[in-house]
N, C-alpha and C positions, 0 to 999 in steps of 0.2 A: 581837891586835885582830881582832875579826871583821869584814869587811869583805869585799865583793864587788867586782870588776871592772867600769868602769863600763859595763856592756852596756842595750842598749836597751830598756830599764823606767822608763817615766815614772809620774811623782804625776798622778791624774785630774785634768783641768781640771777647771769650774766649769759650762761654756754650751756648748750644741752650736753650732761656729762652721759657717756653711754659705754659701749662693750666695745673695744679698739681691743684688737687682736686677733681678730678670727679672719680668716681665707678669704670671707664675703668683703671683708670692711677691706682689706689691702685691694682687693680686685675691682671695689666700688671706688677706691681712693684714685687708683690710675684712670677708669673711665673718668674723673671728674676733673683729672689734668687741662681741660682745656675750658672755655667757659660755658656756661649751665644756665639751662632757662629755669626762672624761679619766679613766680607771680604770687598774688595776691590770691588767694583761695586755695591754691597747690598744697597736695600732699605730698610726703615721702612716709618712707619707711624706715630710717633713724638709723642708718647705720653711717658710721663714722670714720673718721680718717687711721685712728689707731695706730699699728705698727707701722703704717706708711707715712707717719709723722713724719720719720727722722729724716728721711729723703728729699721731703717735701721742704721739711727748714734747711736744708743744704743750699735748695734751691733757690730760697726765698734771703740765703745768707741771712738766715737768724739762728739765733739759741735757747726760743721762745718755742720747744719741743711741744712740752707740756698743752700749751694752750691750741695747736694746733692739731694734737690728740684726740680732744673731745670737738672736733668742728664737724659736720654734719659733711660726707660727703656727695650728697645733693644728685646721685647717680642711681635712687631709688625710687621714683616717682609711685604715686597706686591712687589709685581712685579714691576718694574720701569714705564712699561708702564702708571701704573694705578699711580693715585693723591697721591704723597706721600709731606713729610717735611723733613726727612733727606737722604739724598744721600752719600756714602763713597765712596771716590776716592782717598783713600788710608790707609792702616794699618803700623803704624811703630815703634819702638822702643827707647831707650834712649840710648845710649854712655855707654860702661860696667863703666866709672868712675863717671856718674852722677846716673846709674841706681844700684849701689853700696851703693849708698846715702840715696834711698829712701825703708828705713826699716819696713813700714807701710804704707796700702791703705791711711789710715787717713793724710798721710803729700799731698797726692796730692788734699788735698780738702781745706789747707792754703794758698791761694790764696796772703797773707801778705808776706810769708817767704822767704828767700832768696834760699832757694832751689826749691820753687816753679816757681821763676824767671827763675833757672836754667832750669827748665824740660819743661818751657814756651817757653824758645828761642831755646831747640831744638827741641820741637817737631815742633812748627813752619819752624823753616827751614826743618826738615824733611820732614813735608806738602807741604811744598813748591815745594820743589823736585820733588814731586810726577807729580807739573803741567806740559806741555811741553813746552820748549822753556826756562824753569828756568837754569837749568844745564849749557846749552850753552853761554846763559846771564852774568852766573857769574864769566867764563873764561875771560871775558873780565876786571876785577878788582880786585884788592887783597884785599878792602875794606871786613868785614863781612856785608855782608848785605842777607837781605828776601824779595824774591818777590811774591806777593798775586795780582792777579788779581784783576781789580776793577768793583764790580760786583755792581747792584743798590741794596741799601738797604732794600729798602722800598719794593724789592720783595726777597732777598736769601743773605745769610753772608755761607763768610768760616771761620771755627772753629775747634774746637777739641774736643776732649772730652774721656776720659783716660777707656776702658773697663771694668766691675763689678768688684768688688772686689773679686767675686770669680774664675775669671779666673785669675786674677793677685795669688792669694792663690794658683793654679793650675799651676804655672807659665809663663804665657801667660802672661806679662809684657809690654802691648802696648796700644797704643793710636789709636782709628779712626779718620782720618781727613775726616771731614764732611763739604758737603753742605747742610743749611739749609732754609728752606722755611716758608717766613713768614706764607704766604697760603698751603693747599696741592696745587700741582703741580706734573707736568712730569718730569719738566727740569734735565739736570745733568750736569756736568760741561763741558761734550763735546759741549752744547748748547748754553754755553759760548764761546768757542771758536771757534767754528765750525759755527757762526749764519747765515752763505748764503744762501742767501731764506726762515728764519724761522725768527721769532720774535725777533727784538733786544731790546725789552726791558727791558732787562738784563741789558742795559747798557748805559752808561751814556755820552751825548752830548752835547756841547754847541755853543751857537753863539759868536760872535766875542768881545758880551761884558760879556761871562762868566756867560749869563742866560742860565738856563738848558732847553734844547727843544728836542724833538723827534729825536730818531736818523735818521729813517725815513724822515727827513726834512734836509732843508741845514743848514752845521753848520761848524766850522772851528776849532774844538776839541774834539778830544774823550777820557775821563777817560780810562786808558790802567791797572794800577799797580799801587800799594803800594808799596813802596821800602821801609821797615822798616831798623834801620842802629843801632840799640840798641847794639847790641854787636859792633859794628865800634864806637861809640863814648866809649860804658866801657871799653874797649883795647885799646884806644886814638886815634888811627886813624882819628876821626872825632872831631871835638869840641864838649863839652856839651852845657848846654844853658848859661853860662860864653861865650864864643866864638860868642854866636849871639846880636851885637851890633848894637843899631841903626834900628832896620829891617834887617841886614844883618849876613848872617853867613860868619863868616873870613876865609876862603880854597880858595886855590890857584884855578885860573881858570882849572887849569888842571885835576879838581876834581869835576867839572861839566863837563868838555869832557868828562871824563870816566864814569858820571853816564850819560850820554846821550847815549854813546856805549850801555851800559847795557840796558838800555830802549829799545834802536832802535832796539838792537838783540831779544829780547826777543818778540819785537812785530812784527817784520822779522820773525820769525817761528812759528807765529799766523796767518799770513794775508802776501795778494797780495796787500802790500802796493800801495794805490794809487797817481801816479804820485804829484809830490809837500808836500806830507807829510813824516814825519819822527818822531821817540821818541824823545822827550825833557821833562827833569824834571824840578821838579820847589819846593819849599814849599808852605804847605796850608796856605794862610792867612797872609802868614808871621808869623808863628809860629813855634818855634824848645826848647822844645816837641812841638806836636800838643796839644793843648789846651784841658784840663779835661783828659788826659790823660799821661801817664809816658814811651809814645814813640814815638822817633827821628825818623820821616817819610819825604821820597819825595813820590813825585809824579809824574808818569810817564804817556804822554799823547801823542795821535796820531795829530799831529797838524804842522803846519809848521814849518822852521826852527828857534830855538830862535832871537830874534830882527827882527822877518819880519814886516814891519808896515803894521797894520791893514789892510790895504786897500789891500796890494798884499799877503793877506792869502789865501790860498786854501779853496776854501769850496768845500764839497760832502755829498753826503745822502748814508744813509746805514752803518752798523757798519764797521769797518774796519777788524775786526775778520770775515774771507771770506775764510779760506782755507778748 
């Protein structure tokens, strides 16, 4: 069964959660009252709607407090050079038949609903799009699936987050996909991919027995991508977790070749792959869902070829993301 150790790789949240309460965030939430220029490349400085929530869902006639909390309010622009927490490295929209659906700011702040489901899995794959090497990746399978780069947590998540309500009143109907940073920082998602000569600790390596070490150091695996497959299992394509028996999920071998295409490709137009490695997926844990959560993920990793024993693994230092 293919499966990895359950080492520190989380599925992206959904909303950059941050520091709501302070003087800054209520005074930045009022400037944001109206609608807000938000491109493709833009930074901000992450401060958030916070204690001006409660106002703002008066306004909005909702009781979806909580979620409008942590929303970014977008009233903090800064140069990229300089220490920021949110990064957009893309603007996109919803499908006219899902964006037909949604007749009020307030249904994208139900986080329960099944239309929120809907507006979840596209904007996701639409973020997804947006990275390089995705597109190409997904000619290789007819499966639906998303692929998210697997970036360390514990410094930046990719996310969403659906712009003010008053630009959507204005009809400006879109979502930012964001990187966000735990800490301010510079980084942007080109430093994810691009890390030759620059800091890879963005990203996430390990030794041979699945402990997480320095990429900088030798190791015989690199976290490459989240392969989420949510819409491949609710169209049936894939089994749900009925289908995962045993530790095992029931699909033909020919359905791990093709998710290993899709890895290999994807991380082929990332990196000067080095001699002896290649993408291989795998499941976290042996989990399908992943566990605390309500989605069907592989895992896609820069590592030798599946069933190399131990001993004749490739090891190399340095991220593999080098182009």
């Amino acid at each position: 069964m293919r499966a990895k150790l359950a080492i520190l790789l989380l599925v992206c949240g959904l909303v950059l959660s941050g520091c709501g309460g302070s003087k800054e965030a209520k005074d930045a939430a009022k400037a944001a009252d109206g609608p807000v220029s938000v491109a493709e490349g833009d930074c901000f400085g992450g401060a958030t709607v916070g204690d001006a929530a409660d106002e703002l869902a008066t306004k909005l006639k909702t009781k979806q407090v909580k979620a409008l909390r942590d929303d970014p309010t977008w009233a903090d622009p800064v140069d990229c050079a300089k220490p920021h927490r949110i990064f957009v490295y893309g603007v996109v929209g919803l499908s006219k038949a899902v964006d037909k659906e949604v007749t009020g700011y307030a249904q994208l702040l139900n986080t329960e609903s099944k239309l929120y489901e809907q507006v979840r899995n596209e904007v996701n794959r639409a973020c997804s799009l947006k990275v390089p090497g995705v597109r190409k990746a997904l000619k290789k399978t007819d499966l639906k699936l998303q692929i998210t780069p697997a970036l360390n947590s514990d410094l930046a998540h990719l996310t969403f987050n659906a712009l003010p309500a008053a630009n959507w009143e204005q009809g400006q109907r879109q979502f930012a996909c964001l990187m966000t940073m735990e800490k301010p920082a510079t980084y942007t998602l080109a430093d994810f991919l691009t890390v030759q000569g620059k800091d890879s600790s963005l990203h996430l390596c390990y030794d041979p027995q699945s402990q997480p070490v320095a990429c900088k150091e030798p190791h015989t695996m690199e976290s490459v991508a989240v392969i989420t497959a949510n819409e491949a299992v609710a169209e049936g394509q894939l089994p749900d977790e009925t289908g995962f028996v045993n530790g095992t999920l029931e699909v033909d071998p020919d359905v791990w070749d093709g998710l290993d295409r899709v890895c290999a490709t994807f991380l082929r137009a990332n990196s000067n792959l080095p001699k002896g490695l290649t993408g291989v997926t795998s499941l976290y844990d042996s989990q399908w869902p992943v566990q605390g959560t309500e989605d069907f993920a592989f895992y896609c990793d820069a590592t030798s070829p599946y069933n190399t024993p131990q001993r004749k693994q490739t090891r190399t230092t340095g991220s593999v993301f080098n182009r």
